[in-house]
N, C-alpha and C positions, 0 to 999 in steps of 0.2 A: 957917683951921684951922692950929692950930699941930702940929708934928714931932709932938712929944710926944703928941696927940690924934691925930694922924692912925696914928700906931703902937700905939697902945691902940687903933684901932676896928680896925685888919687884923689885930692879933694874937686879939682877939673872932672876927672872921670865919670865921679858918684853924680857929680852934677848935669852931666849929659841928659838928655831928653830918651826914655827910654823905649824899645820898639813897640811898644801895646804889647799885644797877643801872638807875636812874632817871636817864638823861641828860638836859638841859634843853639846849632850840636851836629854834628854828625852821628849820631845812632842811628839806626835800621828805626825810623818811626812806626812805618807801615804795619811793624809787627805787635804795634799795641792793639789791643781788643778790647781796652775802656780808656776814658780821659785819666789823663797822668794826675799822680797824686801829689799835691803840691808839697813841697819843702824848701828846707833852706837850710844856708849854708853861712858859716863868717869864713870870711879870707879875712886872718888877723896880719897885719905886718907891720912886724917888730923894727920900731924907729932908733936907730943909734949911730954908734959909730960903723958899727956892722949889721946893717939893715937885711930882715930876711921874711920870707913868708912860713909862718908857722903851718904845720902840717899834722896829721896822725897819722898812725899804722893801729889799724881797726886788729880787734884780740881774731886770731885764727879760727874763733870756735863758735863765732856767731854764724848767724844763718843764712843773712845778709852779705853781703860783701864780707867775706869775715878773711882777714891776711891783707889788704885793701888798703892802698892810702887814700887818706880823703880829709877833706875840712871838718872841722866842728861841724856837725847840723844834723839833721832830722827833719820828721815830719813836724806840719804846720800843723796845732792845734784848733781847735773850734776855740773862737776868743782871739787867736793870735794874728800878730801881723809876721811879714817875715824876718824882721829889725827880735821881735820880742821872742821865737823860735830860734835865730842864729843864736843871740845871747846864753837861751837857759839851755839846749843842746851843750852852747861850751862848756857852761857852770856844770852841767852834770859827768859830762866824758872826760873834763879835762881839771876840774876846781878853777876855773880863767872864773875871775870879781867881774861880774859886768862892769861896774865902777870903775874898771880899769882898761876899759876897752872906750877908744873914741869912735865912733859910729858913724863915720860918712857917708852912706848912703847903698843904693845900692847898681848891679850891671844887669846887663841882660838874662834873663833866665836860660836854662839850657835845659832841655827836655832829655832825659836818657831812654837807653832800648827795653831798662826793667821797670819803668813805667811810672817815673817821678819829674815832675816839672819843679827844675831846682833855681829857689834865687838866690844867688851871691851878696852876701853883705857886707860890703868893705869897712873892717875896722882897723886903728890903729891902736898898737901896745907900747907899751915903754919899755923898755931891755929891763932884763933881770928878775924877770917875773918867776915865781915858786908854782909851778904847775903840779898838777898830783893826778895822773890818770887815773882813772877808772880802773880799775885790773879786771872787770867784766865787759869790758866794753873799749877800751885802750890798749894795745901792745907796748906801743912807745910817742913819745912827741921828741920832733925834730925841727929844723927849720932847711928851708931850700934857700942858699944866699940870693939877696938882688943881681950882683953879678952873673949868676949864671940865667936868673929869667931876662934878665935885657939881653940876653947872647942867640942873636936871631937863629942860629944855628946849633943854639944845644937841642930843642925839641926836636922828635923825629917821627916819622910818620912806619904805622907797622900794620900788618893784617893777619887777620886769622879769621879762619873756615866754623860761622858758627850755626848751625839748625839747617843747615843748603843755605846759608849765605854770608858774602866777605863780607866780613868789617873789618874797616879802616880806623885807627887812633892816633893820638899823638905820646909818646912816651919822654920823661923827662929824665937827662941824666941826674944821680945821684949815686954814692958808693956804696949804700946799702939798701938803698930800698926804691922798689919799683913802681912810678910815679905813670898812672897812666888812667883810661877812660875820663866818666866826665871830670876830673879833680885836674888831668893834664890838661883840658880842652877849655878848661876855666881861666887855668894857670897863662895859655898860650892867648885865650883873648885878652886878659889883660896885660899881660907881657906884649902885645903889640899896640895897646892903648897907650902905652907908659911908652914905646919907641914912638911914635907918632908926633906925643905931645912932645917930647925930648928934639925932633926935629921940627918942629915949629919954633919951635924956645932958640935951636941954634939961628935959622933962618929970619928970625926977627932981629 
């Protein structure tokens, strides 16, 4: 897939009409005992010849998901929207220039089982960017290639026994680092946005 297509099918996406109040996730919801705390999130994807979705590996020693791959983002501030939270989350974890992030728009929220209603923010970057993690709050930044998120069959489905009850994820290959909860289940609904409009585009 070329830049140019691959930018035409996420600018499609962000422009979908989005569900209201209708989270999509697979988490144990049931087990929340207050309304989820809104956040947000940028899915940044690095446009070139080698197009990828940028990614973290959160420092081991937080409190929070700490060892944990996940997107830039955080909680949503009094004042913010979730466009103006994606942004300074990355400015602060990762040194990403907003100015250097195009902002399409955003997907579906996905509610998790630790009690955050997350909205994804799709932005695009230009290859070759100077990132500088956070060393309190970043392990490492990587990228997942486009290739393996349009491979219907890299994501996988895994369970584990947690409080007296399964959960069910999706887990994404990678050679170092383990790609998985809401960051995978993000990664998979858009990864089947981007096959979808791909077959339309043939089918026309």
């Amino acid at each position: 897939m070329t830049a140019a297509e691959l930018r035409a099918r996420l600018t499609a996406i962000a422009a979908e009409p989005l569900p209201g109040d209708v989270a999509h996730g697979d988490d144990v919801l049931e087990i929340l005992d207050r309304p989820p705390v809104p956040a947000a999130v940028l899915v940044p994807v690095i446009l070139g010849p080698m197009p990828g979705i940028l990614l973290t590996k959160r420092n081991a020693h937080l409190n929070s998901h700490g060892g944990q791959v996940s997107f830039p983002g955080g909680r949503i501030d009094a004042g913010e929207d979730a466009e103006a939270a994606a942004l300074r989350e990355a400015e602060e974890e990762i040194a990403l220039d907003r100015s250097e992030v195009e902002v399409l728009g955003r997907m579906a929220d996905y509610v998790t089982g630790t009690g955050y209603r997350i909205t994804p923010v799709l932005g695009l970057l230009p290859p070759g960017l100077t990132l500088r993690p956070a060393p309190a709050e970043v392990e490492a930044v990587f990228e997942l290639p486009i290739g393996v998120l349009l491979d219907p069959d890299a994501p996988k489905r895994q369970r584990h026994h947690v409080r007296g009850v399964w959960r069910e994820y999706w887990v994404w290959p990678h050679p170092d680092h383990y790609i998985w909860g809401a960051t995978a289940a993000i990664l998979v609904h858009l990864a089947q946005k981007l096959r979808i409009l791909g077959t339309h585009a043939s089918a026309g």
